[in-house]
VOPAGU-2260 file (C-alpha; in pm, 1 decimal, decimal comma):
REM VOPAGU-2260
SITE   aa  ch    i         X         Y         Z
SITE  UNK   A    0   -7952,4    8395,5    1358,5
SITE  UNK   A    1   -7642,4    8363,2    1201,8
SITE  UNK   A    2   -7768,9    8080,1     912,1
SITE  UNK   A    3   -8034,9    8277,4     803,2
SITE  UNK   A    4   -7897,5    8462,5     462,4
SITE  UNK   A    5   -8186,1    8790,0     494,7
SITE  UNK   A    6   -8213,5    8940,0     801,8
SITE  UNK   A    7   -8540,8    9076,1     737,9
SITE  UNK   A    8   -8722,4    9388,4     818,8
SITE  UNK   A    9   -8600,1    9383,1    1185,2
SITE  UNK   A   10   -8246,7    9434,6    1330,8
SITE  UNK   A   11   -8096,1    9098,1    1480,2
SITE  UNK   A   12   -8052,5    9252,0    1886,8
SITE  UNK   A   13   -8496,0    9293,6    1838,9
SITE  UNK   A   14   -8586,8    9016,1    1699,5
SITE  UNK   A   15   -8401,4    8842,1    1969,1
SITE  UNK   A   16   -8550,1    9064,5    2260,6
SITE  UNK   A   17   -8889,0    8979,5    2106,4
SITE  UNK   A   18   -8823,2    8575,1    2131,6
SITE  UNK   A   19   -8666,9    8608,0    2503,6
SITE  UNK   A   20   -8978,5    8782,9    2522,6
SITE  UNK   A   21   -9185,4    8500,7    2420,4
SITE  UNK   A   22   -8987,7    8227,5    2556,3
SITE  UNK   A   23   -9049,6    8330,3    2861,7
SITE  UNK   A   24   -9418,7    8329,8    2830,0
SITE  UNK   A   25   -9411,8    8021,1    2715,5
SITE  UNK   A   26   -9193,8    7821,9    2897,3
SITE  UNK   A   27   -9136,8    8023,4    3257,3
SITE  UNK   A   28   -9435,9    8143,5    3297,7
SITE  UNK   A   29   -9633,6    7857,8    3134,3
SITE  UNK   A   30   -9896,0    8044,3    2876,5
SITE  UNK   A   31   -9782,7    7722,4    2645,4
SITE  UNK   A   32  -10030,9    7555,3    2929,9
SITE  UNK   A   33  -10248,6    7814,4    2972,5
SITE  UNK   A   34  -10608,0    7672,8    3060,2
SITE  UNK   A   35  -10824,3    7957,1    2968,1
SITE  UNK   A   36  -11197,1    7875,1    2847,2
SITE  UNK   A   37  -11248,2    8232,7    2727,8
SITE  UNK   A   38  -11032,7    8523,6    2572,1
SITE  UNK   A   39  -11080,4    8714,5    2843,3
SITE  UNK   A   40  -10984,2    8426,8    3066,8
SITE  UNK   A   41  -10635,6    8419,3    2864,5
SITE  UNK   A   42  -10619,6    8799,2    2938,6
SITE  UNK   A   43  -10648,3    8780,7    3288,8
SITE  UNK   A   44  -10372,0    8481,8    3294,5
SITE  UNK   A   45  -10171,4    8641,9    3113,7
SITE  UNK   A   46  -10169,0    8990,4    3279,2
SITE  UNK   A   47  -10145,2    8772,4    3611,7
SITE  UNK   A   48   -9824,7    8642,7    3528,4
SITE  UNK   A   49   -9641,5    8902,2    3372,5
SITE  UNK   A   50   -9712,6    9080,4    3674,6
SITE  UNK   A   51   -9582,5    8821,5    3901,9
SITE  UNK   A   52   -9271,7    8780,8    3695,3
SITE  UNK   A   53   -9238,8    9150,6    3758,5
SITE  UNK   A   54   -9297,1    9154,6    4128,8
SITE  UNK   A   55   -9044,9    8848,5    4172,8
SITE  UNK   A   56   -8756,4    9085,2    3934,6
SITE  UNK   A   57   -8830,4    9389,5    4175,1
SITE  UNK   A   58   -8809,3    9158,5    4485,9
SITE  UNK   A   59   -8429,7    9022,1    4376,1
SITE  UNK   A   60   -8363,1    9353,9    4265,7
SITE  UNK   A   61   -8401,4    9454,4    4631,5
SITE  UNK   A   62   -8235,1    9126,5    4793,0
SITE  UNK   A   63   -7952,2    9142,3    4535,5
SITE  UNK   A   64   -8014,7    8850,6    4407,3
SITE  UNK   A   65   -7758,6    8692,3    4136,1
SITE  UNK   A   66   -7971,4    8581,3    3925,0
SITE  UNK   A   67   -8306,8    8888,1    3867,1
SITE  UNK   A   68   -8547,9    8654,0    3634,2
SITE  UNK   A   69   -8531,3    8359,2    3848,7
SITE  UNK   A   70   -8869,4    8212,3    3974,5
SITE  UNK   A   71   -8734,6    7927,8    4120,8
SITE  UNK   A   72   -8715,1    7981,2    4480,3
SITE  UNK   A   73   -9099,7    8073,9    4418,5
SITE  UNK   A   74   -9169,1    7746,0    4293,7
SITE  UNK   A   75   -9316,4    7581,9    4533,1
């Protein structure tokens, strides 16, 4: 970010790939909200989602889609 004054060990266009990264977990694909009881139960979720997120890219790859990251019109 632009009003930080050191940049820090990691070049700006990573360190905002990394928190797209996370925002998405978070907030998209709600890990904020995750539910697990059990580490591997957070696993699972997690691994769930990120490959749904993936399918649902691929699909509006293939439909040409406008927007690719969209999960809304799989919101239901």
């Amino acid at each position: 970010r632009r009003d930080e004054d050191v940049p820090g060990i990691f070049p700006g266009w990573l360190r905002q790939r990394i928190e797209a990264v996370i925002w998405t977990l978070k907030n998209q694909l709600g890990l904020e909200r995750h539910a697990a009881r059990t580490q591997e139960g957070l696993w699972a979720r997690t691994c769930q989602r990120i490959l749904a997120l993936n399918a649902a890219i691929w699909h509006n790859w293939l439909i040409g889609a406008p927007v690719k990251r969209s999960l809304v019109a799989y919101d239901h």
